[in-house]
N, C-alpha and C positions, 0 to 999 in steps of 0.2 A: 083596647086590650088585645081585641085578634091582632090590628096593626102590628104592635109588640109582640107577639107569637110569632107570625111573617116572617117577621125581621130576625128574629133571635136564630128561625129556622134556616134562614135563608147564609146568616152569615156562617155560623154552624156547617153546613154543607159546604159554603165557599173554604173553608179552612180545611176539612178533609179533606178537598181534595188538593188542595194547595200542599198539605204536608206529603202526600199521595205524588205527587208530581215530585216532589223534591225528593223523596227518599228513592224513585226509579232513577230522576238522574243524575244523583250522587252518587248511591252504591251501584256498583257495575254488577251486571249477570253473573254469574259462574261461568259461562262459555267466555265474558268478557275477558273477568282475570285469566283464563287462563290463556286467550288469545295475548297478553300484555306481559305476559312469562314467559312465553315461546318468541316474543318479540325482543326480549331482552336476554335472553338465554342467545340465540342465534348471534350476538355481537362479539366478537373475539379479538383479542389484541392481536395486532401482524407482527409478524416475524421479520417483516422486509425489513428494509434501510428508508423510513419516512422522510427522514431531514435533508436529501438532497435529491436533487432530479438524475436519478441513475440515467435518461435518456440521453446523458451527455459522457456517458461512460460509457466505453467500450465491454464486449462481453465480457473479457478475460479479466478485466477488471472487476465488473461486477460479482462473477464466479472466487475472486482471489478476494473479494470481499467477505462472501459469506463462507469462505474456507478460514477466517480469523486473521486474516492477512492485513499489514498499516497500508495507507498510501499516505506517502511520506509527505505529499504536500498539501494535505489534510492534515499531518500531526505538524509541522513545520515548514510554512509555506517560505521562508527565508533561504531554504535551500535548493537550488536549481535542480532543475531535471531536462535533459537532454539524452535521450535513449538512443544508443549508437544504431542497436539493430531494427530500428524503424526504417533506415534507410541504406543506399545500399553501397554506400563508401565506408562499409567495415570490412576487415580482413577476408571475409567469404564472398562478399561482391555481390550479395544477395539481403534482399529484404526479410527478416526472419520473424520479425513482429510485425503480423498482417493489421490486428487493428488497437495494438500494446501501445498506450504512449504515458500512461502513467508507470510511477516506479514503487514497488513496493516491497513491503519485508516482514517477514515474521517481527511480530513485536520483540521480543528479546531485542534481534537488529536494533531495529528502528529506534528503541529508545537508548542504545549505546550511542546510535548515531545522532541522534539529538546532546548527544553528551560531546562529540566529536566536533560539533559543530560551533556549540558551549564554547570550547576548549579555544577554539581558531576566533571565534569573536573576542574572547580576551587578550589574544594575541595581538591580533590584529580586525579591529573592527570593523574594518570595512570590507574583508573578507568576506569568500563565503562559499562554502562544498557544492560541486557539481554531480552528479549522479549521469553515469552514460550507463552503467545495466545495474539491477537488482536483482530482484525475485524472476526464475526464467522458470514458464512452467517444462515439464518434463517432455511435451508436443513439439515444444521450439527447441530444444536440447535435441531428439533426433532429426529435426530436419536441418540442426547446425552440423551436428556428426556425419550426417549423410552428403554432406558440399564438401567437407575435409576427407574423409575417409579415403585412403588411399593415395593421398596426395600428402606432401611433407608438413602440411599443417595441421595434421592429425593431434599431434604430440602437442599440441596445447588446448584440446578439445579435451573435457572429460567423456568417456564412452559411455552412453546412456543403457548399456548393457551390463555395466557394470557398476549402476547404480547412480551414475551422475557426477556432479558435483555440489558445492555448498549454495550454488547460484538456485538450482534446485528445488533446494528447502526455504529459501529465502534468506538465508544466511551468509549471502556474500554481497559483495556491492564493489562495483567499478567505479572510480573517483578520483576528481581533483580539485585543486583550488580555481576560485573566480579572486582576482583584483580587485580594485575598488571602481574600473572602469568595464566591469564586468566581463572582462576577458581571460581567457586561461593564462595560472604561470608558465613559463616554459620548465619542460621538466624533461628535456634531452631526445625523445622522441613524444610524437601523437600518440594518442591512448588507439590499442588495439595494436601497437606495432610488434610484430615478429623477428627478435633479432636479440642481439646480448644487448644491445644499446637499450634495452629497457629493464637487464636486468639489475637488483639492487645491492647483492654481493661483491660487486664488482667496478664498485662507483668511483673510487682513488682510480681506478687504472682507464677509466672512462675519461675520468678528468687531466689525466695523465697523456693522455692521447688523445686530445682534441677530441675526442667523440661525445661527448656534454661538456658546460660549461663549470666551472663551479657555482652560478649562481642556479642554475639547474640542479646540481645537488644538494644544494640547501635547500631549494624547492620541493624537491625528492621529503629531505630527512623532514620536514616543516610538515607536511601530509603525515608521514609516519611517524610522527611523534604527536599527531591531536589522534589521528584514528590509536594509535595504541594506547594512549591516554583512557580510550573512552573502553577499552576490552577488545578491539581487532588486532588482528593478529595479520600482516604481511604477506605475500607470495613472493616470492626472492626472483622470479624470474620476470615479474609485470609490476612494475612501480605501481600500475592502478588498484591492483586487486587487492581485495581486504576481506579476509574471513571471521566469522564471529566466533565460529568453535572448528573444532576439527571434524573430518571429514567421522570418525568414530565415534564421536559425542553425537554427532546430526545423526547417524542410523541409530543411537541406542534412542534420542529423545524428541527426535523430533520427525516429521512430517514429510516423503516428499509432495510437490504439486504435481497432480497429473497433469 
């Protein structure tokens, strides 16, 4: 009988403390919970760009990123990019994108120009649009103004005094066709050229005087008829340039880039 007393007592004691043991290390302290609220409270979703290694991005990029800005061979990697002012065989003979080599555009752009692009692949499929300038922020617009200024190439500079132009906002875009051997069509002069021979009012009497060919003009109307298709709108005196709104539609609605 004591034996069974022993024993009843002994296991009796093993179980309180058994339940003793398990109820410390199931429930947490009060200092615990609230260390484990402070631990989960301090986690916050980022604001950054996760999905891609911006360390392969240049600044002006990264910045023209979180400004809401496309890079166009991220929304459509099918269209070329070749940035004229990366180097320094453009009309100013100077390097004016120190470290720009992507191209980009306010969305509105960018997605007309996924439309323009559209447009030329059902044309011709094996086509495909070039990009030599886009989105320029308003830094590189005075130190283009400041290589022309005073010199006769001014007059095709927008004055960054007087507000810029659509390049600016992102709402412009320099362009042409690729072939199917992906080289440019001929389109009567090189993009960037300074002279009538680029401009597009004036294309019978161009062709009329050996200074393009007609199959350069066709090349001409063939660009501006998929970019106007898609909502751009022409520059009459640079076959390349393509504006998405007017110069007074961008100051009511839209943005410049510092």
């Amino acid at each position: 009988m004591g034996k069974t007393l022993r024993l009843i007592r002994y296991n009796t004691s093993f179980l309180f403390w058994l339940m003793l043991l398990l109820s410390c290390s199931c429930t947490p302290t009060k200092e615990k919970q609230q260390q484990n609220v402070a631990y989960i409270d301090s986690i916050r979703p980022t604001t950054s760009i996760p999905l891609e290694n911006t360390s392969t991005k240049s600044q002006t990029a990264v910045t023209l990123d979180s400004l809401g800005f496309v890079n166009i061979s991220e929304l459509d990697p099918t269209i070329h990019i070749e940035l004229m002012y990366t180097r320094s065989d453009n009309f100013t003979g100077e390097i004016l994108y120190d470290d720009l080599k992507e191209a980009y555009l306010h969305p509105d752009a960018a997605h007309a120009l996924m439309q323009a692009q559209k447009e030329l692949k059902q044309l011709y499929p094996s086509y495909s649009l070039i990009i030599y300038d886009a989105a320029r922020p308003m830094s590189v617009q005075k130190k283009m103004w400041n290589v022309v200024k005073g010199t006769s190439k001014f007059k095709y500079v927008s004055n960054p005094n007087h507000g810029g132009g659509l390049h600016n906002y992102g709402l412009a875009v320099d362009i042409s066709i690729l072939d199917s051997l992906g080289n440019p069509l001929p389109m009567g002069t090189k993009v960037d050229h300074l002279g009538f021979e680029a401009n597009i009012t004036q294309e019978n009497e161009l062709v009329h005087t050996g200074k393009i060919s007609e199959n350069e003009r066709q090349n001409r109307i063939l660009l501006r008829t998929v970019m106007k298709k898609a909502g751009f709108r022409p520059l009459p005196s640079e076959w390349w340039h393509f504006n998405f709104c007017s110069r007074d539609e961008a100051k009511r609605k839209y943005k410049l880039i510092p």
